[in-house]
C-alpha positions as CSV (number, residue, x, y, z in Angstrom):
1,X,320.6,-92.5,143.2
2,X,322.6,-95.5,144.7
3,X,320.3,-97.3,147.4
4,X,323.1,-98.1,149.3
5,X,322.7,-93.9,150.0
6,X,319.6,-94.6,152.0
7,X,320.7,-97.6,154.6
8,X,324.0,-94.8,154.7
9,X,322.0,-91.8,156.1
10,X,320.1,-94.1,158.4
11,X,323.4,-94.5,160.0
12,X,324.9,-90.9,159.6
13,X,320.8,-89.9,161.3
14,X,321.7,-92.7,164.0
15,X,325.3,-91.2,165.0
16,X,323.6,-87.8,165.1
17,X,321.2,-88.9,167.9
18,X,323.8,-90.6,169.7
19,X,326.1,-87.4,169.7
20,X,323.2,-85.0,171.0
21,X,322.6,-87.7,173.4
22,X,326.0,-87.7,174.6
23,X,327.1,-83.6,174.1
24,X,327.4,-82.8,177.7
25,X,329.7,-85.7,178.9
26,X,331.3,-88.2,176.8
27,X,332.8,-86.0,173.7
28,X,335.2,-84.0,175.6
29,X,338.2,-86.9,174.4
30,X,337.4,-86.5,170.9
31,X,336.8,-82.8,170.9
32,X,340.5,-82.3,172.4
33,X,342.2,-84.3,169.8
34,X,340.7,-82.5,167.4
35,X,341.5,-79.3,168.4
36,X,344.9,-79.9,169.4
37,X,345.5,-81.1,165.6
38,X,343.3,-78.9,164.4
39,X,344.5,-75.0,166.5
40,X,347.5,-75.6,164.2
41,X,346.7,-75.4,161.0
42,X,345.4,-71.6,160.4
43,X,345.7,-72.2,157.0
44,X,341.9,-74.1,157.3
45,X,340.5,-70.1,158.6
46,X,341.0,-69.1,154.3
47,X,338.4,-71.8,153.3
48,X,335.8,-70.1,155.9
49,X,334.0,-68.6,153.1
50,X,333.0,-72.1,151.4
51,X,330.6,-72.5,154.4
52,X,329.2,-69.1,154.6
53,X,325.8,-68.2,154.1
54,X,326.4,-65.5,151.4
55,X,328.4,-68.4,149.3
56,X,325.8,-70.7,149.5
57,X,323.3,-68.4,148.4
58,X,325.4,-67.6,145.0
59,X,325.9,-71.0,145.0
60,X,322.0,-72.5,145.2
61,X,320.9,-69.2,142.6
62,X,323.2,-70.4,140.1
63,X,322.4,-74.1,140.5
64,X,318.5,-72.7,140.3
65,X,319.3,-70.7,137.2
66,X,321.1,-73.4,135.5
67,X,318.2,-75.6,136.4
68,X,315.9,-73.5,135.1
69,X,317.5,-71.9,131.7
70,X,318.7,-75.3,130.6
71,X,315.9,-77.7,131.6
72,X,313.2,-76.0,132.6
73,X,313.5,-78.6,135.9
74,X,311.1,-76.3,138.3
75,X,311.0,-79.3,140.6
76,X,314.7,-79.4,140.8
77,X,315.0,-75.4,141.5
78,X,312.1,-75.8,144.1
79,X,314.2,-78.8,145.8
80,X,317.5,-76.5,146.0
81,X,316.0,-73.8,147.7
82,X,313.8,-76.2,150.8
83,X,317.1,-78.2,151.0
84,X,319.6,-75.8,151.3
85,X,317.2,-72.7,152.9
86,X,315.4,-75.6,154.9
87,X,318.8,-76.7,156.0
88,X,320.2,-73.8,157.0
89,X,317.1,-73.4,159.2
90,X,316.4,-76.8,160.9
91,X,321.0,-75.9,161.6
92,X,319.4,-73.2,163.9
93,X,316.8,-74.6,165.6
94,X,318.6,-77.7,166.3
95,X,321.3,-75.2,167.7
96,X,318.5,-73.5,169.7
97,X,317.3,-76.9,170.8
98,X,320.6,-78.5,171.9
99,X,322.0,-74.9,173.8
100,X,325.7,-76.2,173.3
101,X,327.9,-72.9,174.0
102,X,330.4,-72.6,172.2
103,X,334.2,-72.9,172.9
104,X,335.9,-70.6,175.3
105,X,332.2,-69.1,175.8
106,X,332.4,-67.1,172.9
107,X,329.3,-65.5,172.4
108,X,328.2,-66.0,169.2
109,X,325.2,-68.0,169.5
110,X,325.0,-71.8,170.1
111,X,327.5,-74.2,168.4
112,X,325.8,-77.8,167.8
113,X,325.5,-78.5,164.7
114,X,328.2,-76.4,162.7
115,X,326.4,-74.8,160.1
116,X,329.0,-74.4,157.7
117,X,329.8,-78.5,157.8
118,X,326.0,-78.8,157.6
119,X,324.6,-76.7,155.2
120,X,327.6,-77.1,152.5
121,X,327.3,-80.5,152.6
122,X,323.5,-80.4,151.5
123,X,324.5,-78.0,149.2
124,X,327.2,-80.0,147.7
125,X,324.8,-83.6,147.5
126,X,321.8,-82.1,146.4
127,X,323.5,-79.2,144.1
128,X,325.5,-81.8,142.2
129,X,322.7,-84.6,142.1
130,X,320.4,-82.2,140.1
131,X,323.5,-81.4,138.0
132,X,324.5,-84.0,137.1
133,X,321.5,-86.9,136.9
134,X,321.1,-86.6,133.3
135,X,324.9,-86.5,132.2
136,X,325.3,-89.7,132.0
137,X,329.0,-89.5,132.7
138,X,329.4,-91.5,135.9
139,X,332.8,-90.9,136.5
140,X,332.8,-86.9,136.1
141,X,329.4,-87.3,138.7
142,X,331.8,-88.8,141.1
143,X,334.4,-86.2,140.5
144,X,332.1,-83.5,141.0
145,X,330.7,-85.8,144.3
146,X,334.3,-85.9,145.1
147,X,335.1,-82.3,145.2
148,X,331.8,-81.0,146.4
149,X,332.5,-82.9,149.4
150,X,336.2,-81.4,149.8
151,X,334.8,-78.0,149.8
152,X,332.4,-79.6,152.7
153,X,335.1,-80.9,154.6
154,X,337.3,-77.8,154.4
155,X,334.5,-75.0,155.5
156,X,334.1,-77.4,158.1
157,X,337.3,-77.2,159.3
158,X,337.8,-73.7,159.0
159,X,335.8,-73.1,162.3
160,X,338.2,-75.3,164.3
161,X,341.4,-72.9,164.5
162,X,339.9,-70.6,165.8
163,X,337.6,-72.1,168.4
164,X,334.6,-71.3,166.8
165,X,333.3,-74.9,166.8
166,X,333.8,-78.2,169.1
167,X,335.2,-81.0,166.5
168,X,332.3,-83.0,167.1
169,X,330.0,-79.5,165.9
170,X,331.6,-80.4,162.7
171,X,331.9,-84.1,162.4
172,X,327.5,-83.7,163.5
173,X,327.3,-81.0,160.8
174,X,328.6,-83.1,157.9
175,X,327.1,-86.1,159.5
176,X,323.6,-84.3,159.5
177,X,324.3,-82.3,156.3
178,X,324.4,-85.8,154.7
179,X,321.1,-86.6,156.5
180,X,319.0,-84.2,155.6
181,X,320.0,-83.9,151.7
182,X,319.7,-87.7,151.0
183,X,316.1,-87.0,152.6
184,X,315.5,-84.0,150.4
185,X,316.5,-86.3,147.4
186,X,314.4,-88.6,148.4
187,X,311.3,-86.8,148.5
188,X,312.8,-85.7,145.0
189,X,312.6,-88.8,143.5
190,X,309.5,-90.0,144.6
191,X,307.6,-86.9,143.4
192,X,309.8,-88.0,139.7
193,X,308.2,-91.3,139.6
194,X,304.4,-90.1,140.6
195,X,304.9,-87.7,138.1
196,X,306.3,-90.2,135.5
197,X,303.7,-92.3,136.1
198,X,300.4,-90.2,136.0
């Protein structure tokens, strides 16, 4: 993995504190401009599925299967389920924790962090990392990077049109989402090198 990754998700960890810290007064400027560019564009509602939970299921079995049938890499299946099941539940407690209602009180639990910015961008990193780390093909790895974090961007999104999320649910969900899985890496490649090197 590029170290530049690491110093990167101190920063994306940082912003994250700072927008809990600043939830209940100083977001409401950003959170308008996103909606009012965002309430436009319906369109973003079709990609809703890329962030649902039933998707990223499929998605992590597969990437667990493939991991499994082709290179027997039982570390790698065990570090797609805790990141992506692990993600989606530290989303909910830090939803529980933060109490942010959602917009237009719509009562469908709380809505800090957006789980489908969050936990497809885990899914994306840490899917496509274990894909791809033996390829050596740099430039299809960043392709796949590359449109891994499209699909991120637009389930994000999706939740804006309709007021399901604040635009700063999303921008702490992806921020977060990017987080947790260069964490979740990390841990992966330090269990690699003690193993390597017993």
């Amino acid at each position: 993995m590029k170290k530049w990754f690491y110093p990167l998700a101190a920063v994306t960890f940082a912003a994250v504190v700072l927008l809990v810290i600043n939830l209940d007064n100083e977001l409401s400027g950003i959170d308008q401009i996103g909606s009012e560019f965002f309430s436009r564009l319906d369109f973003l509602l079709f990609f809703g599925f890329l962030g649902g939970e039933w998707f990223l299921a499929t998605l992590s079995i597969a990437a667990v299967l493939y991991l499994w049938f082709r290179r027997n890499h039982y570390l790698g299946m065990l570090i797609v389920l805790l990141a992506v099941g692990g993600g989606n539940y530290l989303n909910k407690l830090i939803k529980t924790l933060t109490e942010r209602p959602r917009p237009d009180g719509l009562d469908e639990g709380f809505s800090f962090p957006s789980g489908h910015a969050m936990v497809s961008m885990i899914a994306a990193i840490v899917i496509i990392y274990l894909i791809t780390e033996k390829s050596g093909d740099a430039a299809g790895q960043a392709l796949m990077f590359a449109v891994g974090i499209l699909i991120s961007i637009l389930a994000g999104l999706s939740r804006l049109p309709d007021d399901a999320h604040y635009f700063t649910d999303v921008i702490g969900g992806w921020l977060l989402g990017y987080t947790y899985a260069i964490l979740c890496l990390f841990v992966y490649e330090y269990l690699m090198k003690r193993r390597t090197s017993v």
